[in-house]
C-alpha positions in Angstrom: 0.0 0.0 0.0 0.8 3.7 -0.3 1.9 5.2 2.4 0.5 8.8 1.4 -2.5 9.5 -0.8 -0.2 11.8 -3.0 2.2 9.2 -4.0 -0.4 6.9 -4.9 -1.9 9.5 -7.3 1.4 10.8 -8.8 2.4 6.9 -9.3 -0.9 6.4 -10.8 -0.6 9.1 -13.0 2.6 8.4 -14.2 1.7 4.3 -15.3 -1.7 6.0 -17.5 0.8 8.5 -19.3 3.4 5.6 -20.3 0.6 3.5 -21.5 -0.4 6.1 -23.6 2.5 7.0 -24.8 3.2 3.4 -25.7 -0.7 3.3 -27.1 0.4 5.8 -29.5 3.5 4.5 -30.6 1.7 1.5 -31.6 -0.8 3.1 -33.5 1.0 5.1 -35.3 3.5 1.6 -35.8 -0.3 0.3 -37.2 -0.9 2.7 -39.2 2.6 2.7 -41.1 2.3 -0.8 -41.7 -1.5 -0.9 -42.8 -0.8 1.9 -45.2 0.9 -0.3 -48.3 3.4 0.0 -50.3 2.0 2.5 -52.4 1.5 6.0 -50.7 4.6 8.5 -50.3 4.6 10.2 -47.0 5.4 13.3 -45.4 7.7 14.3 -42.0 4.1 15.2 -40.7 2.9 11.4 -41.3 0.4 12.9 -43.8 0.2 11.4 -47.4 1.5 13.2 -49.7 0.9 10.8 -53.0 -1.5 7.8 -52.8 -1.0 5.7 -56.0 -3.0 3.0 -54.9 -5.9 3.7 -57.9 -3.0 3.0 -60.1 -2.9 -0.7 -58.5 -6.5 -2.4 -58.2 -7.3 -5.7 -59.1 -3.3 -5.5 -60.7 -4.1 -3.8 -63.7 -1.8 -3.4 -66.2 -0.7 -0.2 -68.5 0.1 -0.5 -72.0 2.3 2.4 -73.6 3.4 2.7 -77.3 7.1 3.3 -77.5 6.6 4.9 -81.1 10.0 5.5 -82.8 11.5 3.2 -80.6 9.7 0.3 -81.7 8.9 -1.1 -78.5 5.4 -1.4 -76.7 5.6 -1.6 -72.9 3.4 -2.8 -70.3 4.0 -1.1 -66.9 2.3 -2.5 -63.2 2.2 -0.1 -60.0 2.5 -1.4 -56.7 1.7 -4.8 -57.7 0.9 -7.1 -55.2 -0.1 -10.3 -56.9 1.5 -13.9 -56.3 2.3 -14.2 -59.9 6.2 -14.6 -60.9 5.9 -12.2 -63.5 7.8 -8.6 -63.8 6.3 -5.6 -63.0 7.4 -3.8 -66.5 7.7 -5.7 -69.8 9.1 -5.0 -73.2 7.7 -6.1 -76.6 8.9 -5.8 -80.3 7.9 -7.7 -83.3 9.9 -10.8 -82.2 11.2 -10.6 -79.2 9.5 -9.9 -75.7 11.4 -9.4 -72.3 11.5 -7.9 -68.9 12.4 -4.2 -67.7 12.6 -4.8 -64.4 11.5 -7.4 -61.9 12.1 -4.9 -58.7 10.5 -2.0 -57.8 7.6 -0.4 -59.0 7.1 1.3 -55.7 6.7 5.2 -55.5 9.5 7.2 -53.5 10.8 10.8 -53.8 14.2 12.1 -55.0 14.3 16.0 -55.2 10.9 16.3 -54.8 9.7 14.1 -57.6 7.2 11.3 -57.6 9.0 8.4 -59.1 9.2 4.6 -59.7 12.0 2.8 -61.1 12.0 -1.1 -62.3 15.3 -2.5 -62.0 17.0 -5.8 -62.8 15.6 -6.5 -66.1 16.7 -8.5 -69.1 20.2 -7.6 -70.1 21.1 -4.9 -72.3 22.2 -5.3 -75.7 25.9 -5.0 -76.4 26.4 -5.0 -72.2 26.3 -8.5 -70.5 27.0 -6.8 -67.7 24.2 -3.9 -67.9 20.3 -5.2 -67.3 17.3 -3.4 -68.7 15.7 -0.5 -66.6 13.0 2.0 -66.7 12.0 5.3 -64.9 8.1 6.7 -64.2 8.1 10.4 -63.2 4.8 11.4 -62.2 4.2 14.7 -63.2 0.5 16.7 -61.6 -2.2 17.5 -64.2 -5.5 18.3 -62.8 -7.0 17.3 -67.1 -5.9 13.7 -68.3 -7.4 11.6 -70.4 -9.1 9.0 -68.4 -9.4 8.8 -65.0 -5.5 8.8 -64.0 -3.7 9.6 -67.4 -1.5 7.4 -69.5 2.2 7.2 -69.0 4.3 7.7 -71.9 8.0 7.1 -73.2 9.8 10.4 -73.9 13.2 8.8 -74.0 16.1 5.6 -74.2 19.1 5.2 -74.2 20.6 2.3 -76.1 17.4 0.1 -76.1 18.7 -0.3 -72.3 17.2 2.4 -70.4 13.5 3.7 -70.5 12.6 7.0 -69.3 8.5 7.4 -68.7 6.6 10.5 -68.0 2.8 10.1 -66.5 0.5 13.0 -65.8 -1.9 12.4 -63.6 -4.3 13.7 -60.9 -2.8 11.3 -58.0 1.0 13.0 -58.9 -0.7 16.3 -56.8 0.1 16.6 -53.1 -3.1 15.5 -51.4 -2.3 16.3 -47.5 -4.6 13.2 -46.6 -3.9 11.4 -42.9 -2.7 7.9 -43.2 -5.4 5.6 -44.3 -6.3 1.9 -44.9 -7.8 1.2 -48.4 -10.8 -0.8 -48.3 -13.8 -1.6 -50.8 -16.1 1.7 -51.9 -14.1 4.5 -50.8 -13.3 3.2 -47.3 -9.9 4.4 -47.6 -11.3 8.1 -46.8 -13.3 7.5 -43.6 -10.1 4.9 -42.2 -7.8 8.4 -43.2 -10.2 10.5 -40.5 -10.5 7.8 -38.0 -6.6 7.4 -37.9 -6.4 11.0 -37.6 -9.2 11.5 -35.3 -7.1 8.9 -32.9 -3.9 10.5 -33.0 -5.6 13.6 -31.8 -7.5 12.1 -29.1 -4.4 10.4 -27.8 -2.0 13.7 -27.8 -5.4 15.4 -25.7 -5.2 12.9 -23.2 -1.8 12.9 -23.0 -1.7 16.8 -23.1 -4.5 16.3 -20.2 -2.8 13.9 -18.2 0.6 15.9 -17.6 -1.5 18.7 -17.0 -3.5 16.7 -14.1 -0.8 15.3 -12.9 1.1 18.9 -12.2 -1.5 20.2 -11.2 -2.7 17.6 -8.5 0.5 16.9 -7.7 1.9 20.6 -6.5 -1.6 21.4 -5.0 -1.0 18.2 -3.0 2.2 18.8 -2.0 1.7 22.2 -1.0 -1.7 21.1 1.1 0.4 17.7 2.5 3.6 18.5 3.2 4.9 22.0 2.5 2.6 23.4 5.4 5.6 25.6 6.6 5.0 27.8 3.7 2.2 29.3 5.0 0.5 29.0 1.3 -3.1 29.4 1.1 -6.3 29.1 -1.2 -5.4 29.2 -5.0 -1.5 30.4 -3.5 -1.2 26.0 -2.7 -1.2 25.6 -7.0 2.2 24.5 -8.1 4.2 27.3 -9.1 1.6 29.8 -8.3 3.7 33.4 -8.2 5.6 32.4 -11.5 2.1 31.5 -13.6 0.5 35.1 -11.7 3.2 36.5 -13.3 2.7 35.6 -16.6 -0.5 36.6 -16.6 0.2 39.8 -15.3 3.1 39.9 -17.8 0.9 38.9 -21.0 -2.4 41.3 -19.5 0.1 44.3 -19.5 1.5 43.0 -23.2 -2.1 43.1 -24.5 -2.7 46.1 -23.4 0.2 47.6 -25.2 -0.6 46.0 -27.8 -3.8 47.5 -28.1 -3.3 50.9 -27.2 -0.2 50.8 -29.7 -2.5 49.6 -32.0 -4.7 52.4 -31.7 -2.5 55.1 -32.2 -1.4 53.5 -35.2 -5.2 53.6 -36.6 -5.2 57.6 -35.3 -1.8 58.2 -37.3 -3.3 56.3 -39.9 -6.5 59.0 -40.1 -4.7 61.7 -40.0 -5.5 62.6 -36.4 -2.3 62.7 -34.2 -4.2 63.9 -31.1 -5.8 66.8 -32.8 -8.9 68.4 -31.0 -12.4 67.5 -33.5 -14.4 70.1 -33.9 -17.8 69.7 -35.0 -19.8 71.7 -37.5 -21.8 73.7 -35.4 -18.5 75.1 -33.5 -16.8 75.7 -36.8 -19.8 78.2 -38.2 -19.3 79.8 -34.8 -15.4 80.3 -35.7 -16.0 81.4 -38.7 -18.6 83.8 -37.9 -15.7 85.7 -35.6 -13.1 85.6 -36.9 -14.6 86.4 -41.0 -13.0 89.6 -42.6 -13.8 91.2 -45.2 -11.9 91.6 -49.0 -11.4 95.1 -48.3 -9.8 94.0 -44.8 -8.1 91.1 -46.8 -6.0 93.1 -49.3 -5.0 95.8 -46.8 -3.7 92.8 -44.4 -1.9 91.8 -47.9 0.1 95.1 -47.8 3.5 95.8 -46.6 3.2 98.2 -43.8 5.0 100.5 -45.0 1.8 101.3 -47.5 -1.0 100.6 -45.2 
């Protein structure tokens, strides 16, 4: 048992905020492994690119290599059991692989990309296998619902350099989310975010109680030489009136700073208003006449 109420509370305390703390590092452990293979995220923990429409039921992408005389068949993120590679090659007689690793988005200087390595080997280099390169370019407008990569240069028939404009190539900001069946991915983003939040309140909350408590206890248990009083037994209770003094006072320079900057602003530097009525009244007394006028024009000498 405890000998003292105050320890037991503080020791309480202390076991609920390391199981929290351990509560978050496990979902947040969760929610990095739930997330796939195919999302690129940020310091934050937000996603920055999801590519996972580029990946259901394994679909493939055919693209027309043109001049080069190659088609190619590219696969994003592809998770299927199959021994296959993830990007092929194709000519009139010959077929072959561009790469059997890879296909997985990652960033380097702040562009989307996915590379296929460990293809076929290259022609005229036993010692050189086939590879290919997708940069993901952002385009709101694509034909289609995510765009079509295409081959905008090779080198050698060895290296294959893709470009793809698509929607899912712009930064999206989302919270980490599971994919599931009919737009489930969505509502999992929210609920992971909604339960990091929750757990950083509670923690937040916790500390907070247990300072709190804990200083008011000691001050009411075993601090009674102090002489402290009332709200005075609060942990710390001189240094937190002080900052509120301290920030009160700053507000209030703030604001009254403010204002004069409004007044200098208008034009009115502390002048003295004076209303219409008064200025008729002024004008009234102190009106001369044009005769008056030009003789106050004279030198005095010809008055």
């Amino acid at each position: 048992m405890c000998i003292a109420r105050y320890f037991c509370i503080l020791t309480h305390s202390l076991l609920a905020l390391l199981a929290l703390v351990q509560l978050s590092a496990g979902l947040a452990q969760q929610a990095h492994a739930d997330n796939g293979e195919c999302i690129v995220l940020g310091a934050s923990g937000k996603v920055l690119y999801d590519l996972r429409p580029l990946a259901r039921n394994n679909r493939e992408y055919s693209v027309d290599g043109l001049e080069s005389g190659f088609t190619f068949t590219l696969r994003i993120c592809d998770n299927s059991t199959e021994h296959r590679p993830l990007a092929q090659w194709q000519s009139d007689r010959n077929s072959g692989s561009l790469g059997t690793a890879g296909g997985r988005p990652f960033l380097r200087r702040n562009k989307l990309l996915v590379e296929y390595t460990n293809g076929d080997a290259c022609p005229g280099a036993a010692n050189l296998n086939r590879s290919a390169l997708v940069s993901f370019v952002c385009e709101a407008h694509v034909e289609g619902e995510h765009g079509q990569p295409e081959l905008i240069a090779e080198w050698n028939q060895c290296a294959f350099m893709f470009e793809w404009r698509t929607p899912l190539a712009c930064v999206s900001g989302k919270r980490i989310g599971v994919e599931g069946s009919g737009g489930a991915s969505d509502n999992a983003s929210d609920g992971n975010g909604a339960s990091q939040g929750s757990v950083a309140f509670v923690v937040i909350f916790v500390v907070g109680s247990v300072y709190i408590l804990g200083g008011f206890l000691y001050n009411r248990v075993f601090n009674l030489s102090s002489g402290l009083r009332g709200i005075e037994q609060l942990p710390n209770y001189r240094f937190w009136r002080g900052v509120y003094v301290l920030s009160k006072r700053g507000v209030l320079l703030l604001a009254d700073g403010a204002t004069r900057l409004v007044d200098v602003a208008r034009g009115r530097r502390g002048a003295i208003h004076i209303d219409a009525a008064e200025h008729n009244i002024r004008n009234e007394i102190f009106a001369s006449t044009a005769d008056e006028s030009e003789g106050d024009a004279l030198p005095f000498a010809l008055r």
